[in-house]
C-alpha positions, 0 to 999 in steps of 0.5 A, a space after each residue: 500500500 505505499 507504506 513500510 511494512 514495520 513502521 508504517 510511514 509512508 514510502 516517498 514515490 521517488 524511491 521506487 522510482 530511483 531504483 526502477 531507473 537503477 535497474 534501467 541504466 545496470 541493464 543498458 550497461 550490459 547491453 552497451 558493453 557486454 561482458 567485458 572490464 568496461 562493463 564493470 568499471 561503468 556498473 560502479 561509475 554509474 552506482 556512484 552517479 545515481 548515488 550522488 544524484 540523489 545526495 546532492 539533490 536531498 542533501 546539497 552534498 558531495 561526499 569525498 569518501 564515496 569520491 575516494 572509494 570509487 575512485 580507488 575501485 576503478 584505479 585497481 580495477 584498470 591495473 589489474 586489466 591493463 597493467 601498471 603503464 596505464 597510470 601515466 594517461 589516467 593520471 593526464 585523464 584526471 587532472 585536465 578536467 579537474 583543473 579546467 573546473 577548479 578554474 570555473 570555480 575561482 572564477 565564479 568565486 571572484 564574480 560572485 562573491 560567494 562559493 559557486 561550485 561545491 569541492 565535491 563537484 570538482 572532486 568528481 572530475 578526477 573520476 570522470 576524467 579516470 572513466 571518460 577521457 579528458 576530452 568527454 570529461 570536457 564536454 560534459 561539463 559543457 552540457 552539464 552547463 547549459 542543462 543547468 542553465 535551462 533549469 535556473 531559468 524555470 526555478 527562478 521563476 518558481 522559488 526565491 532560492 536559486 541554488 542548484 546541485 550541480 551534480 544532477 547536470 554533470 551525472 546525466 551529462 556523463 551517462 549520456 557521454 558513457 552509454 553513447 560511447 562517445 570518444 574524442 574522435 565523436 567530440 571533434 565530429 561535433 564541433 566540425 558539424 558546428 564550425 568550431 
């Protein structure tokens, strides 16, 4: 009936609803990869996506040591697949994108005088960056961008407090980036399309 078996509360919808789409997007990862390392670097990244979503959407909170286990996890999981020579490009892979977003947020500090991007969104860039290439990592902060801009439009319109989690935008930014399989030969088709 809606309601928890022992204490009889009610069950908030978005539960059923959030693990429906947790069983959605663990089922297209199988058939997006197969049975392969892939498959299993991208069933944790997408476990800590939804994960996050959900935190920073309830709770306005990113937090560093599910970052730092994930992050752990992949790491061993690619060394042991691929060897210890892998380190060197993951490490470029991690960093990039973590850089280019810690300069957004000094910059936005400074404008703004105040905090405009959470430590944990940055932080999440050295995993995105590990799972997706430094390129992708770059593009879904730029879709992630504009996706939250279209939503500050409409909430600005409906509430006085304009703060937005960030994490929401960057997660479907990079399921997209990850069950596309988008590459950097991808991103460069894009923006030749665009004349960039």
């Amino acid at each position: 009936g809606g309601k928890c078996k022992n204490c009889k509360n009610k069950i908030p919808i978005f539960y059923p609803i959030f693990e429906t789409i947790t069983g959605i997007l663990f089922a297209l990862t199988y058939i997006v990869y197969g049975f392969s390392i892939d498959t299993i670097i991208s069933l944790v990244f997408v476990s800590l996506i939804l994960i996050l979503i959900l935190s920073d959407v309830l709770y306005m909170v990113v937090p560093n040591i599910l970052l730092l286990f994930t992050g752990l996890t992949i790491l061993i999981i690619k060394i042991i697949f691929n060897g210890i020579s892998i380190l060197p490009i993951t490490l470029l892979n991690m960093i990039i994108p973590f850089t280019v977003l810690l300069i957004f947020k000094l910059l936005g500090d400074f404008i703004f005088k105040k905090e405009s991007l959470g430590n944990g969104d940055i932080n999440l860039m050295l995993i995105f960056g590990m799972v997706l290439g430094w390129q992708v990592s770059l593009f879904t902060i730029v879709l992630a961008s504009f996706l939250g801009l279209f939503a500050s439009l409409i909430t600005k319109k409906l509430k006085d407090n304009h703060e937005l989690p960030f994490v929401p935008y960057l997660g479907i930014s990079a399921l997209i980036a990850l069950f596309t399989k988008m590459d950097a030969s991808t991103i460069e088709k894009m923006l030749n399309f665009f004349g960039i």
